[in-house]
C-alpha positions as CSV (number, residue, x, y, z in Angstrom):
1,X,-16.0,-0.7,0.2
2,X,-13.7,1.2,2.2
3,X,-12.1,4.2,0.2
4,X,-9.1,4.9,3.0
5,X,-8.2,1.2,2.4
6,X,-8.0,0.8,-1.4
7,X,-6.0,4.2,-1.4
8,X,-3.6,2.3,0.8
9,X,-3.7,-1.3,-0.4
10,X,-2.6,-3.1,-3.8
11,X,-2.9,-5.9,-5.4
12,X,-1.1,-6.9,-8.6
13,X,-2.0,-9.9,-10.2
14,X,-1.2,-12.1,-13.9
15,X,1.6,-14.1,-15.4
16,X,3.7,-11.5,-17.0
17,X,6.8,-10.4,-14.8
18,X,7.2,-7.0,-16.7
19,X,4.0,-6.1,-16.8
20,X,3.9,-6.7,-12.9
21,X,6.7,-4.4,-12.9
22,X,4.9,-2.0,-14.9
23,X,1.9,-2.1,-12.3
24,X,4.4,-1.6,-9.4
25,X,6.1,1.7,-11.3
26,X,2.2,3.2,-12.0
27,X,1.4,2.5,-8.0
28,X,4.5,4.1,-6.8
29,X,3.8,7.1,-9.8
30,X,0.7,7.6,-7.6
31,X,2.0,7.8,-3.9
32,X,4.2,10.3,-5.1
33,X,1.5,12.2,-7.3
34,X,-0.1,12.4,-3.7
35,X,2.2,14.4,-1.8
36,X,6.0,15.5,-2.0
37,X,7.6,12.5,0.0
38,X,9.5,10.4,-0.5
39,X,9.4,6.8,-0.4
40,X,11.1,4.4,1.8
41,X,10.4,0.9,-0.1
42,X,10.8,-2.5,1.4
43,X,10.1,-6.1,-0.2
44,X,9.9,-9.0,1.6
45,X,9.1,-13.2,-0.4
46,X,6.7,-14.4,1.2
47,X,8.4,-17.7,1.9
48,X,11.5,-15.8,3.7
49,X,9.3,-13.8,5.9
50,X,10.8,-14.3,9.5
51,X,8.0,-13.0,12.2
52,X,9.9,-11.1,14.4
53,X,12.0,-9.2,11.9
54,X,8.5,-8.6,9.9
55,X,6.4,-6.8,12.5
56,X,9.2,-4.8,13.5
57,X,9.7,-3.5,10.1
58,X,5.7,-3.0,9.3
59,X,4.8,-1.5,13.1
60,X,7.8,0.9,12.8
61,X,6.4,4.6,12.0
62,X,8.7,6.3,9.2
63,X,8.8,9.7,9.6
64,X,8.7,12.0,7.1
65,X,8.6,9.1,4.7
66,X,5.7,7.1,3.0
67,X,6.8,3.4,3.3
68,X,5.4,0.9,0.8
69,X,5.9,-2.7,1.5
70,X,5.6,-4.8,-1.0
71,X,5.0,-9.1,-0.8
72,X,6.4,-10.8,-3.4
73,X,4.3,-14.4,-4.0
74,X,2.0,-13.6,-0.9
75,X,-0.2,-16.6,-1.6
76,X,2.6,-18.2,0.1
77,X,2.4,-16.6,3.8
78,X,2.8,-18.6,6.4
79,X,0.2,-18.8,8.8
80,X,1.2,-17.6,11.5
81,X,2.5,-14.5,9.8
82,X,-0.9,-14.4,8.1
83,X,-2.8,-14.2,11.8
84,X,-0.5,-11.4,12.7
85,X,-1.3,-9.5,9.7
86,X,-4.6,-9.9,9.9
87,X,-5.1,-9.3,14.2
88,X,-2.9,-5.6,13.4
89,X,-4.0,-4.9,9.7
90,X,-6.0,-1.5,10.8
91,X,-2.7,-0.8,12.8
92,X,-0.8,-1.8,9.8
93,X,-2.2,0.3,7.3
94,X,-1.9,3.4,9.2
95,X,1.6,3.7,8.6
96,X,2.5,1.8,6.1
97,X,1.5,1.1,1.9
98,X,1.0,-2.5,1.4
99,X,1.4,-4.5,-2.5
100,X,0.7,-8.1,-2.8
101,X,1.9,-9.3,-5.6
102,X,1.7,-12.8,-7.4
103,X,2.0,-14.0,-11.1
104,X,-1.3,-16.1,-9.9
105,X,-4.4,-15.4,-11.9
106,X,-7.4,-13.5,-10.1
107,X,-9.5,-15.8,-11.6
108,X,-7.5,-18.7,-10.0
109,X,-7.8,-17.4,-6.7
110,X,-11.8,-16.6,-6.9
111,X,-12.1,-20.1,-7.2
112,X,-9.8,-21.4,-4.5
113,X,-11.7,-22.2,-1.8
114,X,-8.9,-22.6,0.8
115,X,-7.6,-19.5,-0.5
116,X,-10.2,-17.7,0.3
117,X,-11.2,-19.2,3.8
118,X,-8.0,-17.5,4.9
119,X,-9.1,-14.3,6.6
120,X,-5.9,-12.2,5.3
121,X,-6.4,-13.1,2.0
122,X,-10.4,-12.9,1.9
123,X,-9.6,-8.9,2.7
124,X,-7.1,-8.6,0.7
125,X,-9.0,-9.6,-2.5
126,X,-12.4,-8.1,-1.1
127,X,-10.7,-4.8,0.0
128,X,-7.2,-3.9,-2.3
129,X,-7.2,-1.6,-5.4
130,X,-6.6,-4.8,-7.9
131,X,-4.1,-4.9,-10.8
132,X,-4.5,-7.6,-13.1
133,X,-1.8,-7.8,-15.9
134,X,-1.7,-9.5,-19.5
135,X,-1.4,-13.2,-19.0
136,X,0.2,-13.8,-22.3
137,X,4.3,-14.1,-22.3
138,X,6.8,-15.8,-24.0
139,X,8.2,-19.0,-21.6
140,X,11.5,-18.2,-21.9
141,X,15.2,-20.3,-22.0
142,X,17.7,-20.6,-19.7
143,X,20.1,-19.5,-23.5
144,X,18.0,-16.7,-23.1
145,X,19.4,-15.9,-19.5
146,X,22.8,-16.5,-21.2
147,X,22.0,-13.8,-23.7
148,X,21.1,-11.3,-21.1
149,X,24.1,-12.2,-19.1
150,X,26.4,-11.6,-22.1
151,X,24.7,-8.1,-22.4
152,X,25.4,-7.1,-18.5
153,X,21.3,-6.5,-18.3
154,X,20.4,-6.8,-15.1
155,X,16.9,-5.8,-15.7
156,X,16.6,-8.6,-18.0
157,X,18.2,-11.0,-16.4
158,X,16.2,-10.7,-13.4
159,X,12.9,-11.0,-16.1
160,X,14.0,-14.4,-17.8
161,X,15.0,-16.1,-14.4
162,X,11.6,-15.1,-12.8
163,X,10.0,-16.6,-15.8
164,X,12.2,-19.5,-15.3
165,X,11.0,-20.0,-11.9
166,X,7.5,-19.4,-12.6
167,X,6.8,-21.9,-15.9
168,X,7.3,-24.3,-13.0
169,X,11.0,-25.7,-13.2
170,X,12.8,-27.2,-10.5
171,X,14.2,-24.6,-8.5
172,X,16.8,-27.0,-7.0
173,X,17.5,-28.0,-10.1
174,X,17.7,-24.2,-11.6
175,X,19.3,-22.5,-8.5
176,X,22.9,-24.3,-9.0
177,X,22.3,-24.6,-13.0
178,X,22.6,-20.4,-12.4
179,X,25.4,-20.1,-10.1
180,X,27.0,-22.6,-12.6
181,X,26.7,-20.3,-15.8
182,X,27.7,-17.5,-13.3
183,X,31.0,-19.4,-12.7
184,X,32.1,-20.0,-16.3
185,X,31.4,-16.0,-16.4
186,X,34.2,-15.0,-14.1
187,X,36.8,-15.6,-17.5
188,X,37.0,-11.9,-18.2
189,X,37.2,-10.4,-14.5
190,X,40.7,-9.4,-13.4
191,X,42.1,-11.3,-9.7
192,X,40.8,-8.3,-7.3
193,X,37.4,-8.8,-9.3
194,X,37.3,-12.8,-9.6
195,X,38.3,-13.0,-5.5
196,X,35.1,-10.8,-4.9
197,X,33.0,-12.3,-7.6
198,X,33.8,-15.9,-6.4
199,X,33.2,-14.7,-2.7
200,X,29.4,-13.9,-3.6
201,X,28.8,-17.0,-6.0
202,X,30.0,-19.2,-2.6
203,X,27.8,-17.6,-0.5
204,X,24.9,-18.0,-2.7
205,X,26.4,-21.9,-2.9
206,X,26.0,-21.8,1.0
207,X,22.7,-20.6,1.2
208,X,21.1,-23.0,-1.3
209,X,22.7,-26.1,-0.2
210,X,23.3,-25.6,3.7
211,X,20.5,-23.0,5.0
212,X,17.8,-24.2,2.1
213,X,16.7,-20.6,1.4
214,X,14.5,-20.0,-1.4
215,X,16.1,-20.2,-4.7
216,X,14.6,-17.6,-6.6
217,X,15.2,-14.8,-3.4
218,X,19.3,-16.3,-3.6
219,X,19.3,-16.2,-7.3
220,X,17.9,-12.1,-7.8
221,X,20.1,-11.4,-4.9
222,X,23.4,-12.7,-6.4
223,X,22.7,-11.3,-9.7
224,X,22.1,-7.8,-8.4
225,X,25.7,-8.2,-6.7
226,X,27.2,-9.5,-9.6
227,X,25.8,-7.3,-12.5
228,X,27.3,-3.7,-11.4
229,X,29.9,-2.0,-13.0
230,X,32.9,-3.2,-11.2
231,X,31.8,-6.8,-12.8
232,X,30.9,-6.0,-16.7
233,X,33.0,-7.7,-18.6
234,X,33.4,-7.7,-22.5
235,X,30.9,-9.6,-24.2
């Protein structure tokens, strides 16, 4: 096994969304732990992963800098991104930190023989320092989301709607469902606020239903531009 590679690659693994969180903090604990930089962090979904914009990012030295990428759902590269990665990996990891991340099981994807047929993923699971987190969670509600919502937590709303997305729901279906519990919100926000808040929720509109992008990437997006404190309302 190559050492200089595991320091450099991660893979986190398992079901629960906080404790995939957890495993991310604890990676990041241990860049730093290795020398007094700081990091420049990126992280790209896999299904939004335009070519071009991609190698640029991962071919670019940062100076001064450690920068970590991190793939959200890599199992779903495309593969043509996937044959770039793989034809400039040692290039790759010379410059940059790589996480894969993916609320599969490792267990699932030792047995997935098309999974592993892929040359990118074959080295990742062969050759990255593996995290594999607690399987057990609570499916949670989209009341639950509400709950968050009506306590301004961003941190937890991002956890219930990736665990929305994850037990498997429709994300056509759960994408608008959102941005409609989102509109009912703006009640509370002044007319500056509302104007602003109602500009994001039709963008995020837009990009569902016109450009098709990927629900749960449009979803976490909004809800970071929504949940600051400019926008907290009373509960």
């Amino acid at each position: 096994m190559n050492t200089s590679v595991r320091e450099r690659l991660f893979l986190i693994l398992g079901g629960d969304f906080n404790q995939r969180q957890l495993a991310l903090s604890n990676i990041k604990k241990r860049l730093l732990k290795q020398q007094s930089l700081p990091i420049d962090f990126f992280t790209f979904y896999a299904k939004e992963i335009e070519l071009k914009t991609f190698s640029e990012k991962l071919l670019t030295v940062s100076f001064g800098q450690k920068k970590v990428v991190m793939f959200r759902n890599f199992d779903q590269l495309a593969s043509p991104v996937r044959k770039f990665f793989f034809k400039n990996i040692k290039k790759i990891l010379k410059s940059n930190y790589l996480i894969f991340d993916s609320d599969k099981e490792y267990y699932q994807l030792q047995k997935d023989k098309k999974f592993l047929s892929d040359e990118l993923f074959s080295f990742i699971i062969k050759q990255a320092t593996t995290f594999r987190v607690n399987s057990a969670r609570k499916y949670l509600s989209i009341q639950d989301f509400i709950s968050s919502l009506r306590k301004n937590d961003l941190k937890s709303c991002l956890y219930v709607v990736e665990s929305l997305f994850s037990a498997g729901g429709k994300a056509d279906v759960l994408g608008p469902q959102i941005i409609g519990i989102l509109v009912y919100r703006s009640a509370g926000l002044n007319g500056r606020q509302r104007k602003e808040y109602f500009q994001y929720l039709w963008e995020a509109d837009r990009e569902l239903k016109e450009k098709g992008l990927d629900p749960r990437l449009v979803i976490n997006t909004l809800l970071v531009k929504i949940l600051t404190p400019s926008f907290r309302t009373a509960s």
